[in-house]
TISE-585856 format. One record per residue: residue in one letter; x, y, z of N, C-alpha, C in turn. Coordinates in steps of 0.05 Angstrom, whole numbers, padded with zeros to 5 digits, always signed. Atoms other than C-alpha are relative to their C-alpha. Layout:
% residues N
aXYZXYZXYZ/...
% end
This chain:
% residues 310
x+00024-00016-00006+00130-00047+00547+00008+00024+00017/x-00003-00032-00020+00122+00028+00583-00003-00015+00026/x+00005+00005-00029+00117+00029+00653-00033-00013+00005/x+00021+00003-00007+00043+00030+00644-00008-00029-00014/x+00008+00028+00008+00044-00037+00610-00009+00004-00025/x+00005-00006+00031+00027+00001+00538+00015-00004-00020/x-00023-00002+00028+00065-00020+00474+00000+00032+00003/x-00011-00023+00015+00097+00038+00442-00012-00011-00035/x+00010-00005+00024+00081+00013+00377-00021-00029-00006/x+00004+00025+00001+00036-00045+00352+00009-00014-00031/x-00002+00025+00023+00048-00093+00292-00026-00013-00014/x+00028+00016+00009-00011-00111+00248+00009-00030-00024/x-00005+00018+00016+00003-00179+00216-00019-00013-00005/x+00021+00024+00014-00051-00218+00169+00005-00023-00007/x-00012+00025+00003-00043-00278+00155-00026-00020-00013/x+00025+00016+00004-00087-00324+00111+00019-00025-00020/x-00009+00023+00012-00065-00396+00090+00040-00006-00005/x-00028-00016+00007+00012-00368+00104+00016-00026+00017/x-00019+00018-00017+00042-00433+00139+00036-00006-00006/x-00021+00006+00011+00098-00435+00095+00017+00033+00015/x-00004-00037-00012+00116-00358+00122+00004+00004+00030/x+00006-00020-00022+00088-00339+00184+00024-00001+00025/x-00021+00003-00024+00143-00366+00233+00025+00023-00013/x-00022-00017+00016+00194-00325+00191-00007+00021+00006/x+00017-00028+00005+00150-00260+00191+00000+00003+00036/x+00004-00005-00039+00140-00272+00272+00030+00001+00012/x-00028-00002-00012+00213-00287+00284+00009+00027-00004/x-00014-00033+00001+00232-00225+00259-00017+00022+00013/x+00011-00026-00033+00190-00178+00309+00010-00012+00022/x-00014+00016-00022+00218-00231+00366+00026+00017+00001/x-00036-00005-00008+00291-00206+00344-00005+00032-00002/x+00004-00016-00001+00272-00135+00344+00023+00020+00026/x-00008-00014-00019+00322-00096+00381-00014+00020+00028/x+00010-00008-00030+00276-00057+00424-00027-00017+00009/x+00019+00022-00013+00216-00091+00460-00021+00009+00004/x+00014-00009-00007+00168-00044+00468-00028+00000-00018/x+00018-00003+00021+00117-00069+00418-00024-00026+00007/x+00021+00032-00003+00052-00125+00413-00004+00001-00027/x+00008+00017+00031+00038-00168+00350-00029-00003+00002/x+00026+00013-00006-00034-00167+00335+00001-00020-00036/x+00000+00018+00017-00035-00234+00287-00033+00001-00011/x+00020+00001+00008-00098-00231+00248-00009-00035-00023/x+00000+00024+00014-00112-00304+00227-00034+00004-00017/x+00022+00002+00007-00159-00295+00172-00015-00024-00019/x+00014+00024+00011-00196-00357+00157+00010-00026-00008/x-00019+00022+00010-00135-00405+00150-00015-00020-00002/x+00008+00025+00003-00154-00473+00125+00035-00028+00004/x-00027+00008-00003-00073-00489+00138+00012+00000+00024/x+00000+00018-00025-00026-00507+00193+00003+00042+00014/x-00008-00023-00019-00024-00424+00204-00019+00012+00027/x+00012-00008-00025-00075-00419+00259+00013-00009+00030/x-00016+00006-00016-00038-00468+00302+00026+00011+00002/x-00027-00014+00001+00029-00435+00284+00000+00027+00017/x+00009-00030-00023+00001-00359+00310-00001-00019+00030/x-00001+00006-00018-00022-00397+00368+00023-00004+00013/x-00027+00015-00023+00040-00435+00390+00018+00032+00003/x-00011-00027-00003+00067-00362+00383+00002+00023+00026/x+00011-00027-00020+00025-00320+00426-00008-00014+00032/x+00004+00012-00024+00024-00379+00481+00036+00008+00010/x-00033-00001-00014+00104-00365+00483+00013+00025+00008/x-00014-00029-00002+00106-00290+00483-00028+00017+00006/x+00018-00020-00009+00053-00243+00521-00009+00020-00021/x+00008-00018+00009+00054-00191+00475-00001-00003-00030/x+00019+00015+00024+00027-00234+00408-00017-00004+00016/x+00023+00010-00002-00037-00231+00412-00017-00009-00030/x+00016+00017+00026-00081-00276+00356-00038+00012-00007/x+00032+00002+00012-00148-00259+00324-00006-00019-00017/x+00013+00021+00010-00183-00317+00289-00032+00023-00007/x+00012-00007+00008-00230-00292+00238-00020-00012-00021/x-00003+00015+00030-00277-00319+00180+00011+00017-00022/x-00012-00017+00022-00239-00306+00113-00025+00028-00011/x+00011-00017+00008-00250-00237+00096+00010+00022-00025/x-00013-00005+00020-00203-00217+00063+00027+00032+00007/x-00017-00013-00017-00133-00174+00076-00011+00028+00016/x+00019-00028-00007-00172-00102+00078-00011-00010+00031/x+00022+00009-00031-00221-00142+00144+00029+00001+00008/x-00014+00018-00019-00156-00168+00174+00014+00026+00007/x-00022-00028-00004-00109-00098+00175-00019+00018+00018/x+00017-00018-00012-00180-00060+00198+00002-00019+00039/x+00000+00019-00020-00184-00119+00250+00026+00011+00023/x-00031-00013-00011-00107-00096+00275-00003+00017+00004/x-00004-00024-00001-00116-00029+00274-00025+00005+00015/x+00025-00001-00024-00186-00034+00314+00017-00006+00031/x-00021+00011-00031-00143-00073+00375+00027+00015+00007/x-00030-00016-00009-00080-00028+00368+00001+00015+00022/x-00003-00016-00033-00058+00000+00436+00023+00015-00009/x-00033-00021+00004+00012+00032+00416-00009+00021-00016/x+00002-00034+00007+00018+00110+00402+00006-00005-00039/x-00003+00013+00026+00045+00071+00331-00001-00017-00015/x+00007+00023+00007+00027+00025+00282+00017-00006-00025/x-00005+00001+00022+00055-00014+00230-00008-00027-00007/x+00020+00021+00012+00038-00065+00182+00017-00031-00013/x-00016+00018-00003+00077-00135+00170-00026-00022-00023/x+00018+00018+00008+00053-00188+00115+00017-00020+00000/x-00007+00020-00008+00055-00256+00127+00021-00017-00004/x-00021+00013+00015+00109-00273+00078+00026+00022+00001/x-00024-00017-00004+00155-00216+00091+00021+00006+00027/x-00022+00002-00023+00204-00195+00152+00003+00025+00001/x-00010-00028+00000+00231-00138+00179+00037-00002+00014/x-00035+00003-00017+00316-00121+00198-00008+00003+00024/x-00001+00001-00017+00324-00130+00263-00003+00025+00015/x+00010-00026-00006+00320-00054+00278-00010+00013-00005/x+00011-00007+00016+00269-00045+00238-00023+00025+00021/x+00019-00017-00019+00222-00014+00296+00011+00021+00020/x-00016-00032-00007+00278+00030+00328+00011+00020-00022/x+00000-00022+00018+00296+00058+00257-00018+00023-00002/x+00023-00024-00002+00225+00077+00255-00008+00024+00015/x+00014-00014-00019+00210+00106+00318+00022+00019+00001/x-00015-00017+00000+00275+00139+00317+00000+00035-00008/x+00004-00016+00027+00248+00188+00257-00017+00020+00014/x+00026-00016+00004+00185+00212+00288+00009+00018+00028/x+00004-00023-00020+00178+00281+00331-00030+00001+00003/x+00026-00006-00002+00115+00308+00353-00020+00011-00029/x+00008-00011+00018+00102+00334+00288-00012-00022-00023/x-00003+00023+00020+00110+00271+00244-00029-00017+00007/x+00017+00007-00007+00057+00236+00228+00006-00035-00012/x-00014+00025+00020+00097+00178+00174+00021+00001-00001/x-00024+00011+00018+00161+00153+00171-00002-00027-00019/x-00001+00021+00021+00171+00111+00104+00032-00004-00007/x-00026+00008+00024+00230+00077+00074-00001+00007-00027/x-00010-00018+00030+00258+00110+00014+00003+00008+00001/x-00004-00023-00003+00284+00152-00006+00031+00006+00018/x-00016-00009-00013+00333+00201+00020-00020+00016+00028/x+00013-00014-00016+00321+00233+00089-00007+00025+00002/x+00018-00026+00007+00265+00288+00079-00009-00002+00020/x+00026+00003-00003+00216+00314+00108-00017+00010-00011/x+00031-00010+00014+00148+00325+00074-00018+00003+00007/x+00036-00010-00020+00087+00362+00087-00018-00018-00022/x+00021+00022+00018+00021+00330+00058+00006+00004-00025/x+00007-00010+00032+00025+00356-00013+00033-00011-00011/x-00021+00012+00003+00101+00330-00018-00002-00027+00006/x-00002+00029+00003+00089+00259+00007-00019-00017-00019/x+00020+00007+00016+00020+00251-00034+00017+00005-00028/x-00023-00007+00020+00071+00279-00093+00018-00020-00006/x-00018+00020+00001+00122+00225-00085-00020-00029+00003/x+00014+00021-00004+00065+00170-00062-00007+00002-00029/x+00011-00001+00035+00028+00185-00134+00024-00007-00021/x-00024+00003+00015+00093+00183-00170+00020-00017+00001/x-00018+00029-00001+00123+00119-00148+00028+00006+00014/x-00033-00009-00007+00185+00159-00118-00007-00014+00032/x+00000+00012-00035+00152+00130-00042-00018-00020-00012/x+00018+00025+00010+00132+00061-00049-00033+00004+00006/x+00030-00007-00008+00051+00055-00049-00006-00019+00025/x+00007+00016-00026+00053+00001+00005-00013+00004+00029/x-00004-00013-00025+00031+00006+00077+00016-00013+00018/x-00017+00016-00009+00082-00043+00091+00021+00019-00009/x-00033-00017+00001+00151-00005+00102-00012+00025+00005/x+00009-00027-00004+00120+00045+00131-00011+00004+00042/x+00004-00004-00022+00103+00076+00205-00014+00019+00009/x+00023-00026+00000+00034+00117+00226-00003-00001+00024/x+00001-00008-00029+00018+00154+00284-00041-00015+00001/x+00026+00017-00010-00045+00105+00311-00024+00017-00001/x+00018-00013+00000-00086+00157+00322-00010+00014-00034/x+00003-00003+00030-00088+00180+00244-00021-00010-00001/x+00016+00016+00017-00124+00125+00235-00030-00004+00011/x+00023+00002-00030-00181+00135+00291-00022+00017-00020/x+00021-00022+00014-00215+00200+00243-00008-00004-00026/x+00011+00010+00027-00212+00161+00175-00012-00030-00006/x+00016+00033+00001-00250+00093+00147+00016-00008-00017/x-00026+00010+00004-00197+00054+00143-00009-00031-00010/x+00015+00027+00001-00246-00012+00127-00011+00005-00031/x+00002+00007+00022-00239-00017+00052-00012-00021-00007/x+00019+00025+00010-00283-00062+00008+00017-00024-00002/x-00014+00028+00000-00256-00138+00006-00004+00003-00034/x-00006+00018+00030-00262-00134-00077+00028+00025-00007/x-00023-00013+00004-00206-00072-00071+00025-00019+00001/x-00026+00016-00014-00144-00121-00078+00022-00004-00022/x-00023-00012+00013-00094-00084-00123-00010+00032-00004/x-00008-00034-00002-00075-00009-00103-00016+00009+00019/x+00018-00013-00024-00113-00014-00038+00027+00018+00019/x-00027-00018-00007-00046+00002-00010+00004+00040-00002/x-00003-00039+00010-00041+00077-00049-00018-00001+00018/x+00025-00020-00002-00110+00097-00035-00009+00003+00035/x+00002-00004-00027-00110+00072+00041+00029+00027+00004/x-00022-00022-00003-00043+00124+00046-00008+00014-00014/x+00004-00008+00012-00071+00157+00007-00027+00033+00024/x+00025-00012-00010-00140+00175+00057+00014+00002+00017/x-00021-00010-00015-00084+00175+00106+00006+00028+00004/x-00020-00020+00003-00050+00232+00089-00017+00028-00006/x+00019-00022+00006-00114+00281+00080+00005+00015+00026/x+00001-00011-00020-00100+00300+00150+00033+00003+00014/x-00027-00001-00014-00027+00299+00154+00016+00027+00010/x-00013-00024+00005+00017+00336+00180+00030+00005-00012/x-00022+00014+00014+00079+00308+00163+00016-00020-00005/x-00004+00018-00002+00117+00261+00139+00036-00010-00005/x-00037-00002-00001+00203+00237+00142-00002-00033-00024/x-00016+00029+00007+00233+00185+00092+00024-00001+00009/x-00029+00015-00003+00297+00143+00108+00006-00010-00021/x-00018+00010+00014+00345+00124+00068+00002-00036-00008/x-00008+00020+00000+00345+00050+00090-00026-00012+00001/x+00028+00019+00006+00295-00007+00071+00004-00014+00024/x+00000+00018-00020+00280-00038+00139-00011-00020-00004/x+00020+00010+00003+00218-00072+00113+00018-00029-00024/x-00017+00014+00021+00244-00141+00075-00024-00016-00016/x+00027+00014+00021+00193-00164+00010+00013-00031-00003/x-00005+00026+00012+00194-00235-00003-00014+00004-00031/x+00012-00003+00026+00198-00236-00076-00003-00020-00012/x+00008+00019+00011+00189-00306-00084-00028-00018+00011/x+00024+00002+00003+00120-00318-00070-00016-00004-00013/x+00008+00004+00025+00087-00341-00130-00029-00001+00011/x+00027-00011-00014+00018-00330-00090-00002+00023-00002/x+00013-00026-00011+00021-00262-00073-00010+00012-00018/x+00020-00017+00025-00025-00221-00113+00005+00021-00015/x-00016-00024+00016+00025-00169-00142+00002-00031-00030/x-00007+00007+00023+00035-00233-00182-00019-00019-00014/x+00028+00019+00012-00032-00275-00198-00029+00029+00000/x+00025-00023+00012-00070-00206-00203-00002-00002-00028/x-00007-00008+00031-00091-00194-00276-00021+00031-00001/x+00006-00023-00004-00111-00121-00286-00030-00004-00020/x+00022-00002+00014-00180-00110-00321-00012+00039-00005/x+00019-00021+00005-00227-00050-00346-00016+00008+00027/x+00016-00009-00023-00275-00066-00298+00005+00009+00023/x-00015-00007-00027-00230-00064-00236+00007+00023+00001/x-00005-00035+00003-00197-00003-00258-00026+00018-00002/x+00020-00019+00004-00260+00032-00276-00006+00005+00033/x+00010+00007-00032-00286+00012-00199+00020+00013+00021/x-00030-00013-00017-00212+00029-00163+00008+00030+00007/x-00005-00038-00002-00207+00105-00187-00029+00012+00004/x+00014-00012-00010-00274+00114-00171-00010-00004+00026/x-00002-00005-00033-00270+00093-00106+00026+00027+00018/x-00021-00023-00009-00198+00140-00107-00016+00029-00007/x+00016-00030+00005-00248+00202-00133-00021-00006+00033/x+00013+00000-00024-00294+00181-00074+00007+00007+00025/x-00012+00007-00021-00257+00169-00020+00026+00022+00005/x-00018-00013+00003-00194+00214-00033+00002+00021-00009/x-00004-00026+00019-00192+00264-00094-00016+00018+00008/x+00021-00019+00000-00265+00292-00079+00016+00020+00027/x-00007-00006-00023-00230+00309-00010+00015+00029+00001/x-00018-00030-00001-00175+00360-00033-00001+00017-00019/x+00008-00016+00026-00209+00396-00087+00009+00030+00010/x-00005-00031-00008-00200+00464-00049+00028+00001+00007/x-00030-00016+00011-00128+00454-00048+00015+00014-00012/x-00009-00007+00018-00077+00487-00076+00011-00008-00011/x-00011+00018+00021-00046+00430-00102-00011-00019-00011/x+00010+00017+00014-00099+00398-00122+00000-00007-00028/x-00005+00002+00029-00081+00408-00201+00026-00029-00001/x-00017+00025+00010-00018+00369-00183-00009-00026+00001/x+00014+00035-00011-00045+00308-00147-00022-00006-00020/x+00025+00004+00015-00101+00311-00200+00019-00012-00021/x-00017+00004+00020-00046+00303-00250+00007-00025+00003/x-00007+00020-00004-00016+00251-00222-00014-00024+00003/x+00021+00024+00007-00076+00209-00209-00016-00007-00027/x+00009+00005+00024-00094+00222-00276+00018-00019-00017/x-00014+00016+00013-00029+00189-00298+00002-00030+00006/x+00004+00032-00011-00037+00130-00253-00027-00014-00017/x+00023+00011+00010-00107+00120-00286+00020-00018-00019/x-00009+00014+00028-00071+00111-00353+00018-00023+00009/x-00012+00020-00005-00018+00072-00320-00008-00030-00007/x+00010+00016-00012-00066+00024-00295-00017-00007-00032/x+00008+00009+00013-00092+00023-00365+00006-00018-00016/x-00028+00016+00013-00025+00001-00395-00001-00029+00008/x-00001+00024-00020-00034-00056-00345-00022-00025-00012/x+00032+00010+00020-00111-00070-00375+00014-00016-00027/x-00004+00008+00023-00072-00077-00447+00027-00022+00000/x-00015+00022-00004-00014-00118-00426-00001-00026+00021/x+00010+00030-00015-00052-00172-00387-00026-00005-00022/x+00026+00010+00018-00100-00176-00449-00023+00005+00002/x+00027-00011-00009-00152-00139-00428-00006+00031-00030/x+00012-00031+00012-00191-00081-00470-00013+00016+00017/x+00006-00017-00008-00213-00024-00456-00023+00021-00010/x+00022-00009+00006-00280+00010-00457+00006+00025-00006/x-00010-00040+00009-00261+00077-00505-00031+00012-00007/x+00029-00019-00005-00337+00097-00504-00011+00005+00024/x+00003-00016-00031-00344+00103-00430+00005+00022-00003/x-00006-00021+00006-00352+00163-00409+00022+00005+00020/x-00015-00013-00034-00298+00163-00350+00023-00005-00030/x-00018-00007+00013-00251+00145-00409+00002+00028-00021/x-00006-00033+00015-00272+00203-00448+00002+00022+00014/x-00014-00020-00016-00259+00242-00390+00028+00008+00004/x-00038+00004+00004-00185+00222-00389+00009+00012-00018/x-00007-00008+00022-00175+00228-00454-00011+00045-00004/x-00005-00024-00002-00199+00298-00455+00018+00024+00016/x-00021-00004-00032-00169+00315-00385+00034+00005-00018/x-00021-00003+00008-00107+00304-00426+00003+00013-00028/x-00007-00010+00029-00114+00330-00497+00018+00024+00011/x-00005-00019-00014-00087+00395-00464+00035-00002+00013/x-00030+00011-00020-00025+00363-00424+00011-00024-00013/x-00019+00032+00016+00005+00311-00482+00026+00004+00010/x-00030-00006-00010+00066+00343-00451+00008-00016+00021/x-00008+00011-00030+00067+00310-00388-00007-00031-00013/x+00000+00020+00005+00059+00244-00423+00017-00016-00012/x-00027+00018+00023+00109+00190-00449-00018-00020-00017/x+00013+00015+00020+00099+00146-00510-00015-00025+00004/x+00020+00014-00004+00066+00088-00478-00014+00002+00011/x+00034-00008-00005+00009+00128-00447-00012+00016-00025/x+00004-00014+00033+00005+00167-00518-00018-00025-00004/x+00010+00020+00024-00007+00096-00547-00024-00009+00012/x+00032+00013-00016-00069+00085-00500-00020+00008-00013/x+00019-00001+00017-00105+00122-00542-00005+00005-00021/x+00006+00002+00024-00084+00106-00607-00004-00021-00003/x+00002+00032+00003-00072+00033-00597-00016-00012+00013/x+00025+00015-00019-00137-00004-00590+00003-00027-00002/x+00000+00028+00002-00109-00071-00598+00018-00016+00019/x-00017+00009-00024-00076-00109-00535+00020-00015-00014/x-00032+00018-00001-00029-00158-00572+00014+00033-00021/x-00005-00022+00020-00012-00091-00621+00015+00012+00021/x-00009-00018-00018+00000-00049-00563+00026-00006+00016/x-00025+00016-00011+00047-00106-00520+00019+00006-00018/x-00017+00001+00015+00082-00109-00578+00022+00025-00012/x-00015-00038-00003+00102-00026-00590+00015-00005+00023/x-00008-00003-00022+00116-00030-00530+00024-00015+00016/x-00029+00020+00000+00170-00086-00527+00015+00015-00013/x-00017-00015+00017+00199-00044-00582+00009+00014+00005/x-00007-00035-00015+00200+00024-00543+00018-00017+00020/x-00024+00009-00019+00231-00018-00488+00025-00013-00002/x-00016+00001+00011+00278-00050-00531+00027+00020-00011/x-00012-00023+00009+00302+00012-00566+00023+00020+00024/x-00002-00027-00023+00311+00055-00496+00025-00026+00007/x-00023+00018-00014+00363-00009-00473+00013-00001-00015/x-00020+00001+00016+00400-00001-00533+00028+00023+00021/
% end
């Protein structure tokens, strides 16, 4: 802690039904090379042994502190963290993941007065808003807000209390409303942040993508985000690029078996949006809107990926 008894940075960790995890995820801020941080544990709604686990935690170390919540869902639990945050920085820790041991002096190392994000990835840049929203849209900076480090206050001027049915690509679009006010932002080179990729829970891998979700998702990202930087001057790019994520996300619709409503009119917006720019598209967003048949489409599409690994 500072002199004045203030973290320097805080730790937002959620935690719902995570018993098998959370001691793992807590040990690693414990081994943290510097010290100057507090855990706010957000126990949301456990029905498992993780409420007693936070506890026995934050009875052994002053600066874990526990919230006990009813389930609300991750969005409540991160708003929850970031309401109680005291440190000048915040970052974000899920239940099943870890961080290297210097994961919180890498970060803090990065930032000047200017900085408003250091992220993992990458080579060491720095980027103004319209370069990190550039690389965020384009997958070159992961979309997460895990592996990542924001100046606390950021988060004080935007509504950071996303809906509980957002729960795939809340990540982008929260960094996303982030970064409307940035000023800048540094990647590193080194992944401090460590994914557990065996999780057969986590929702990157029991999500299944739909029409409806997507339809609902990018129009919360036109709400909340796009409408925001229309008077940019790079709003053509970022428009571009969220236009390609749409389709992405449509690819996603047709390879989890889902269809897709081609008489909407938000899809005949796309589709026009693009007649214009087929250039900026590769062959399996092409086939989105020739191929209206999901096992038809999987199946091109094994082929194209086949072919390209020859």
């Amino acid at each position: 802690m500072t002199a004045d008894n203030k973290p320097i940075i805080s730790i937002v960790l959620p935690v719902y039904n995570g018993e098998r995890y959370i001691g793992g995820a807590i040990d690693s801020v414990l081994a943290q090379t510097m010290g100057e941080w507090e855990l706010l544990v957000i126990d949301d709604g456990s029905t498992d042994g993780s409420p007693a686990i936070c506890d026995a935690y934050a009875a052994r170390d002053a600066r874990i502190r526990v919230f006990h919540q009813p389930n609300g869902g991750v969005n409540s639990a991160r708003a929850k963290g970031v309401d109680n945050a005291s440190g000048e920085y915040v970052t974000f820790l899920d239940a099943d993941d870890s961080f290297t041991d210097d994961a919180l002096e890498a970060f803090i190392s990065r930032f000047d007065e200017e900085t408003d994000i250091v992220s993992c990835g990458g080579s060491d840049d720095f980027l103004d808003r319209t370069g990190y929203l550039k690389r965020l849209w384009s997958g070159e900076i992961k979309p997460g807000v895990c592996g990542k480090m924001f100046r606390t206050a950021g988060f004080k001027g935007i509504d950071y209390r996303l809906e509980r049915r957002m729960a795939m690509g809340e990540d982008l679009l929260l960094n996303s409303v982030y970064a409307i006010n940035l000023n800048k932002a540094r990647t590193m080179p080194r992944d401090v942040y460590l994914i557990n990729r065996d999780n057969d829970q986590s929702v990157t891998k029991t999500f299944r993508h739909s029409w409806e979700y997507e339809k609902y998702y990018f129009s919360k990202v036109e709400e909340l985000f796009l409408s925001k930087c229309r008077d940019w001057d790079s709003y053509d790019e970022i428009k571009l690029l969220v236009g390609k994520s749409w389709l992405n996300a449509m690819k996603y619709v047709m390879l989890d078996g889902g269809s897709i409503n081609y008489v909407d009119h938000e899809f005949k917006a796309v589709r026009d949006y693009f007649k214009e720019r087929k250039q900026d598209l590769g062959p399996s967003e092409r086939m989105i809107f020739s191929v209206r048949n999901s096992f038809l489409y999987r199946n091109i599409l094994k082929a194209i990926v086949k072919i390209k690994g020859r």
